[in-house]
C-alpha positions, -999 to 999 in steps of 0.1 A, spaced: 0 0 0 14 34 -10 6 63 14 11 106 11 49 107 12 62 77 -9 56 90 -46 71 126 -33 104 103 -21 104 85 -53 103 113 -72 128 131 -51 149 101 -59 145 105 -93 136 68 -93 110 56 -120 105 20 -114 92 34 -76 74 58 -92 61 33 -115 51 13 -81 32 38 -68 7 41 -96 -31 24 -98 -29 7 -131 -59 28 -143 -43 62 -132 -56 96 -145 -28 122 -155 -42 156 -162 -20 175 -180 -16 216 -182 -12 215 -216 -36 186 -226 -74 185 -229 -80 148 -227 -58 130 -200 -31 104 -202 -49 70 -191 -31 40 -174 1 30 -156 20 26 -184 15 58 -205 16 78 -171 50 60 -162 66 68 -196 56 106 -189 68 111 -159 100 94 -168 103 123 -193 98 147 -168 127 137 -141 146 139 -175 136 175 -185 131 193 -151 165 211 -139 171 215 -97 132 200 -96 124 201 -62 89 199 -38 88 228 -19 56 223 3 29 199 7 -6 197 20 -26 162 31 -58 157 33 -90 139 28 -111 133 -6 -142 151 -10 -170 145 15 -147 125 35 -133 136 72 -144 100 86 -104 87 79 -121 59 64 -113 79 25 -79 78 11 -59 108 18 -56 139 -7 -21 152 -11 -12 184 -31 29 193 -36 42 225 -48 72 225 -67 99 248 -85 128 235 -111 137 250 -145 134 240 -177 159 251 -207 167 277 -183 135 292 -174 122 289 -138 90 270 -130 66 267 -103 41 239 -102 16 218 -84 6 183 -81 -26 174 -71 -26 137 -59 -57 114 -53 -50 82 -39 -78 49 -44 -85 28 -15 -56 7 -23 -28 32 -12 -19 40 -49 -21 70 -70 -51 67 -92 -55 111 -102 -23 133 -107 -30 167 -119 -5 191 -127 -4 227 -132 26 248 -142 36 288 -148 42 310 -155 32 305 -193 63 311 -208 82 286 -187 46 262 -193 47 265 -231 87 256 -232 76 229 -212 50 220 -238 71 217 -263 101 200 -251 77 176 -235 54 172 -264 90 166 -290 102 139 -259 66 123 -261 67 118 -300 104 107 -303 123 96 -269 158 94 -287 156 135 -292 175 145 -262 183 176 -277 154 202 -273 172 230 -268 163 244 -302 137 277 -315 99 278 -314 84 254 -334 55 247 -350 48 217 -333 19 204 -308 35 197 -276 16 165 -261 23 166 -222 
């Protein structure tokens, strides 16, 4: 059973196959960028494994726990929501992870949201050019004309 606390310290660690472990295999990643979500353990996982790779000095800065929705029994999972900062091709970025957690322990909702929108749309794109073809390491490039896909 994964509780608040162990995806933060996997992703701290920068270590995917825990982060991997801590996902429901029917997980819900709600992008800032995307209007339909990423669906399932798999697709999730291969996202975030992008991320570690593309986020400079990423690094939680605060969280808050708490209950689901109509909860406050303790009998509903806990809520947890983690602030973060890091860069990305240079440019600072602040975010926050909203994380819902199923009855099992594992992570079943992750929400992001990033900004400012400069630092968001560089995000985007690197993301989105990472998504379509992992051997381009090398993002570092112009605008483009692309659709980023995170």
């Amino acid at each position: 059973m994964t509780v608040p606390g162990t995806f933060r310290t996997a992703v701290e660690a920068k270590d995917l196959a825990a982060i991997t472990d801590a996902l429901d295999p029917g997980i819900e990643f709600r992008s800032p960028v995307m209007v339909k979500p990423y669906l399932g353990r798999d697709a999730v996982a291969a996202l975030l494994g992008v991320l570690l790779e593309v986020f400079e000095d990423f690094h939680y800065t605060d969280e808050l726990v708490g209950v689901a929705p109509g909860g406050g029994n303790g009998a509903e999972p806990p809520a947890q929501a983690l602030i973060f900062s890091a860069r990305v091709l240079g440019k600072d970025v602040q975010g926050l992870d909203l994380i819902r957690f199923g009855e099992t322990g594992l992570v079943t909702g992750l929400t992001v949201m990033v900004r400012p929108l400069p630092a968001a749309m560089t995000l985007a794109r690197v993301v989105g050019r990472r998504m379509e073809d992992p051997t381009n390491a090398d993002d570092a490039g112009g605008p483009s004309g692309d659709t980023a896909q995170p």
